[in-house]
PAZAPA-4460 file (N, C-alpha, C; in steps of 0.05 Angstrom, whole numbers, plus 32768, in hexadecimal, padded with zeros to 4 digits):
% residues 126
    n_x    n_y    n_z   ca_x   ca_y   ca_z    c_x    c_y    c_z   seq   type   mol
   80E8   81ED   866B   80DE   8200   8658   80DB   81F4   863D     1      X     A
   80CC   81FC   862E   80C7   81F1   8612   80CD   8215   8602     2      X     A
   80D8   8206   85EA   80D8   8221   85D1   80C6   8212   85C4     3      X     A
   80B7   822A   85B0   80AC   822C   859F   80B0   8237   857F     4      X     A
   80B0   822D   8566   80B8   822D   8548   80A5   8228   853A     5      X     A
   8096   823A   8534   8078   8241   8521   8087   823D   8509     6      X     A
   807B   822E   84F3   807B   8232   84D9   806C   8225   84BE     7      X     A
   806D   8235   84A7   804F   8225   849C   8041   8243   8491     8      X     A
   8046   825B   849B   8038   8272   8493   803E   827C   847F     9      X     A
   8033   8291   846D   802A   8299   844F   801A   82AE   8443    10      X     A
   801E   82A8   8426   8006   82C0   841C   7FF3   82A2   840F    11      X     A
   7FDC   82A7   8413   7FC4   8297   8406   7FA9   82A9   83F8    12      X     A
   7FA2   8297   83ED   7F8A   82AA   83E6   7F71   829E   83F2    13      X     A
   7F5F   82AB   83F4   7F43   82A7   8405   7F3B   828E   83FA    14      X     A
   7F2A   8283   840C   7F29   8261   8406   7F3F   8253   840D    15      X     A
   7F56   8254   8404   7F74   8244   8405   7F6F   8241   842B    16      X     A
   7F7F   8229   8426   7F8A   8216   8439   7FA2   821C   8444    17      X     A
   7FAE   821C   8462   7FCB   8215   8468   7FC7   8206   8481    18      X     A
   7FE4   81FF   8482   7FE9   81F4   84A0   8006   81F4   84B8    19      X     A
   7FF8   820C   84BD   8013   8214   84D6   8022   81F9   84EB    20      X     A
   8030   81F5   84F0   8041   81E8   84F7   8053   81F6   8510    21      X     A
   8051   81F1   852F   8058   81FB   8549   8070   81E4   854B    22      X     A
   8084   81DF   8549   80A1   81CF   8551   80AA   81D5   8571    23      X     A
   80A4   81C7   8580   80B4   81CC   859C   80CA   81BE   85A6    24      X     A
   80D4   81C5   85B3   80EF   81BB   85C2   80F3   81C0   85E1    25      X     A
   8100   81AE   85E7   8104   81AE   860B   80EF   81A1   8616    26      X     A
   80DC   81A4   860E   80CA   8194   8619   80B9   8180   860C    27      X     A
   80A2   816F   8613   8093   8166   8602   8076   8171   8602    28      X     A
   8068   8174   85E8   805B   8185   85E6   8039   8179   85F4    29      X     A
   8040   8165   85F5   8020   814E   8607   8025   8164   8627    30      X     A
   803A   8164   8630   8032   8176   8652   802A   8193   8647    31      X     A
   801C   819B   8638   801B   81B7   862F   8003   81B7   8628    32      X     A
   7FF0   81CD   862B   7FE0   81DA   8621   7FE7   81E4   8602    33      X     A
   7FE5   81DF   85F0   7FEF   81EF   85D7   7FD3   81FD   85C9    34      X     A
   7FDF   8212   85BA   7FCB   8228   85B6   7FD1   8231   8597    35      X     A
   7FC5   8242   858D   7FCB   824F   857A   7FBA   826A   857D    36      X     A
   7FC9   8282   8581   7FBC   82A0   857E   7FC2   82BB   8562    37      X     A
   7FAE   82C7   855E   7FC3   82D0   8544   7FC1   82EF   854F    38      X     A
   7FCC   8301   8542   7FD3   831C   8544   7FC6   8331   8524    39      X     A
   7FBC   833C   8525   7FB3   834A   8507   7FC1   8362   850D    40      X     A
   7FC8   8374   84F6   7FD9   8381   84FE   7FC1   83A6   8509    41      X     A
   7FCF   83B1   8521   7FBE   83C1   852D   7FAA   83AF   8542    42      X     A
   7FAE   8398   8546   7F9A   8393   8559   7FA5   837F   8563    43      X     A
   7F9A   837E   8581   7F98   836B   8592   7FA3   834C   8591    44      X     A
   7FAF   8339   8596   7FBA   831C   8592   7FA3   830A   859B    45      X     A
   7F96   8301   8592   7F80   82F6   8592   7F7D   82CD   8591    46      X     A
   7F6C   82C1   85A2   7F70   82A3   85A3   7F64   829D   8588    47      X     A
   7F6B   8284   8580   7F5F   8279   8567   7F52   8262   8571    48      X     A
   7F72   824B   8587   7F6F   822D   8583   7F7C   822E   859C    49      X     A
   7F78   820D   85A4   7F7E   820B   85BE   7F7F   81E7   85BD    50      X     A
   7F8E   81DA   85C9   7F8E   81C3   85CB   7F92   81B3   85E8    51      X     A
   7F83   81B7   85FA   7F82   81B8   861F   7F96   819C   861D    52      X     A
   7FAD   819F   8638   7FC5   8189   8632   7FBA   8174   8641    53      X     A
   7FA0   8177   8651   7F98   815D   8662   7F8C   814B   8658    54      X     A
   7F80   8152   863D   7F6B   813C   8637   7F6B   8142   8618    55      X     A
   7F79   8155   860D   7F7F   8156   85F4   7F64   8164   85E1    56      X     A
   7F50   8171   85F7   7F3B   8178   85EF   7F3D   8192   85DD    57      X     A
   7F2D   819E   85C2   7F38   81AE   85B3   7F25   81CA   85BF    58      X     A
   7F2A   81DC   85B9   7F25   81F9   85BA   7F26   820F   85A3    59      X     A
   7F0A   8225   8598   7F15   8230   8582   7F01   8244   8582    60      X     A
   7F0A   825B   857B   7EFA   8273   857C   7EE7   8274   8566    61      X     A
   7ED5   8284   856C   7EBD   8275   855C   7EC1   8285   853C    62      X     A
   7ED5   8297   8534   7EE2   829E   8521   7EE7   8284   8507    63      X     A
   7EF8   8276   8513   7F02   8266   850E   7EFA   8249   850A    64      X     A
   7EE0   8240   8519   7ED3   8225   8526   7ECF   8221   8506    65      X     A
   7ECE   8202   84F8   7EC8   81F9   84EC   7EDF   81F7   84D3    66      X     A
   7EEB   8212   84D9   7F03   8213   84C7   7F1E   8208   84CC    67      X     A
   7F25   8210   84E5   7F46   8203   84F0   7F45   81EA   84FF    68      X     A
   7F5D   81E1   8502   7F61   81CC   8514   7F72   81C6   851B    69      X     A
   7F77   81CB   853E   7F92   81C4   853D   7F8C   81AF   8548    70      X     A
   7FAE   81A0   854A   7FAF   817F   8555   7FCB   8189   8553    71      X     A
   7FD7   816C   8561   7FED   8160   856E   7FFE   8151   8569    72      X     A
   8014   8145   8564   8020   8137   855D   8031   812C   856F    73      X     A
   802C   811B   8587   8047   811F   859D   8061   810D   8595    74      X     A
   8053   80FD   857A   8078   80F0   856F   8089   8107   8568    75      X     A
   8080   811C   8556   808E   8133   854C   808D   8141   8557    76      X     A
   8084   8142   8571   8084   815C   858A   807D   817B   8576    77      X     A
   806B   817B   8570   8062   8188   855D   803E   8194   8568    78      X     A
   8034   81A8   8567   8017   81AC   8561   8012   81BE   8546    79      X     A
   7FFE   81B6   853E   7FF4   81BF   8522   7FD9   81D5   8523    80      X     A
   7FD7   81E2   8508   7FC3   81F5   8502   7FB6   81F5   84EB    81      X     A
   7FA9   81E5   84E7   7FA2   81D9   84CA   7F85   81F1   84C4    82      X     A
   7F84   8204   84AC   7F76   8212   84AE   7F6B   8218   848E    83      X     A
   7F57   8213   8490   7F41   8205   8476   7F2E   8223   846E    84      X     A
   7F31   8225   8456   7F13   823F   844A   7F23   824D   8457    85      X     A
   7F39   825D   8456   7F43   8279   8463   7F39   828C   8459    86      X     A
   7F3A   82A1   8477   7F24   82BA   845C   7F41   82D0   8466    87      X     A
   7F37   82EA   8456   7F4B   8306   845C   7F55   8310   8474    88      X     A
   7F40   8304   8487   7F3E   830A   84A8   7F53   82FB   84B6    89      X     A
   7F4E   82E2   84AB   7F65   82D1   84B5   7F7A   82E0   84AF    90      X     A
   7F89   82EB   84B0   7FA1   82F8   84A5   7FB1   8308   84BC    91      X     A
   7FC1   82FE   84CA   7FD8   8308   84D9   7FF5   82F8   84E2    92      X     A
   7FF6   82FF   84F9   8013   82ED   8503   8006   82CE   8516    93      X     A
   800A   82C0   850C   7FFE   82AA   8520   8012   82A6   8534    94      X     A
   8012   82A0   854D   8023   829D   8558   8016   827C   8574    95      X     A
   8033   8265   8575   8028   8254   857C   802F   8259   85A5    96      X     A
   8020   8245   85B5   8022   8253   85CD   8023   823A   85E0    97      X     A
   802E   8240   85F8   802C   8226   8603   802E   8228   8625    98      X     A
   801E   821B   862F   8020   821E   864E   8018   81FB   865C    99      X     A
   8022   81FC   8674   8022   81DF   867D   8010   81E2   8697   100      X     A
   800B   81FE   86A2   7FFD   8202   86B5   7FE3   820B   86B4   101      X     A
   7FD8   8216   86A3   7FBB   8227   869E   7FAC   8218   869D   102      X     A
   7F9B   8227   86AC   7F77   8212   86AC   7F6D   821F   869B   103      X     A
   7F51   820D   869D   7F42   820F   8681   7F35   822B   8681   104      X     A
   7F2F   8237   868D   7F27   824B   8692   7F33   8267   867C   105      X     A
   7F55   825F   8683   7F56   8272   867A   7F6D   826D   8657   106      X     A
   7F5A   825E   864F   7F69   824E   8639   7F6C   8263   861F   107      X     A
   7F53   8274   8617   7F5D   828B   8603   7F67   82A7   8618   108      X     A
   7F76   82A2   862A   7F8B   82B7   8628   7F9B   82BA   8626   109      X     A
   7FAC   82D2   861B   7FC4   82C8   8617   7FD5   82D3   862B   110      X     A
   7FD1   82DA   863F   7FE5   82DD   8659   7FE5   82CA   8665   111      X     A
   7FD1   82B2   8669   7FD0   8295   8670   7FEE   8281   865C   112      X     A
   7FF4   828B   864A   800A   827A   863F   8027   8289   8648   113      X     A
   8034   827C   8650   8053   8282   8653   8065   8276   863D   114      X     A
   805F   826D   862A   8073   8265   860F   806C   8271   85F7   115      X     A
   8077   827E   85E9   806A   828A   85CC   8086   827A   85B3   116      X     A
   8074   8281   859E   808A   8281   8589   8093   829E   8586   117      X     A
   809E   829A   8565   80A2   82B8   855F   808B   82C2   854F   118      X     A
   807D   82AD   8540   8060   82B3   8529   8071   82B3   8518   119      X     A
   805B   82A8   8504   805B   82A8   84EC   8042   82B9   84D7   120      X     A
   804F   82C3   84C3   803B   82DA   84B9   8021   82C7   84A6   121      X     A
   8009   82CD   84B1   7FF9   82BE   8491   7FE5   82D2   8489   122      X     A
   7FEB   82DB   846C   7FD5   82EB   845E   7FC3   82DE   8446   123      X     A
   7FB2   82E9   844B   7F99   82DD   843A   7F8B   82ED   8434   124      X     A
   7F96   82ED   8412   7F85   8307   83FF   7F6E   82F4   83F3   125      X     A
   7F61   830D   83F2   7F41   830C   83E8   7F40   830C   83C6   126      X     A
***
């Protein structure tokens, strides 16, 4: 089993920059699918990012494309959320995710992951 320790989240203002930070343990985070989904509040938990564990290939909802990025770190057993030009929308609980079995198929769902963090809150006023 691997745990998951999101952190890095905030109040920013539109345009502003951050970068979430996923910390795991028990396992190493290269046999994993790692993900990032966020939650707004009243709605749905939604995919952002995706980092497929076979080939390290990236994934990102088209929300998001051009703006975030995640990547990897397997010295610091670490995946990242590096997220550039934030707007107001961006604004909920990010939460980081992790599975060692899911195909590609079903990579933005989130019943496909069996690891979560707890989230971290990020708001971004206008």
């Amino acid at each position: 089993q691997v745990q998951l320790v999101e952190s890095g989240g905030g109040l920013v203002r539109a345009g502003d920059s951050l970068r979430l930070s996923c910390t795991a343990s028990g396992r190493a985070v290269r046999e994993y699918t790692m993900a990032w989904f966020r939650q707004a509040p009243g709605k749905e938990r939604e995919f952002v990012a995706a980092m497929f564990r076979s080939y390290g290939r990236t994934y990102y909802s088209d929300s998001v494309k051009g703006r975030f990025t995640i990547s990897r770190d397997n010295a610091k057993n670490t995946a990242s959320l590096q997220m550039n030009n934030l707007e107001p929308a961006d604004t909920g609980v990010y939460y980081c995710a992790a599975d060692s079995t899911l195909i590609l198929s079903t990579l933005r769902n989130t019943r496909a992951y069996d690891y979560w963090g707890q989230g971290t809150q990020v708001t971004v006023s206008s």
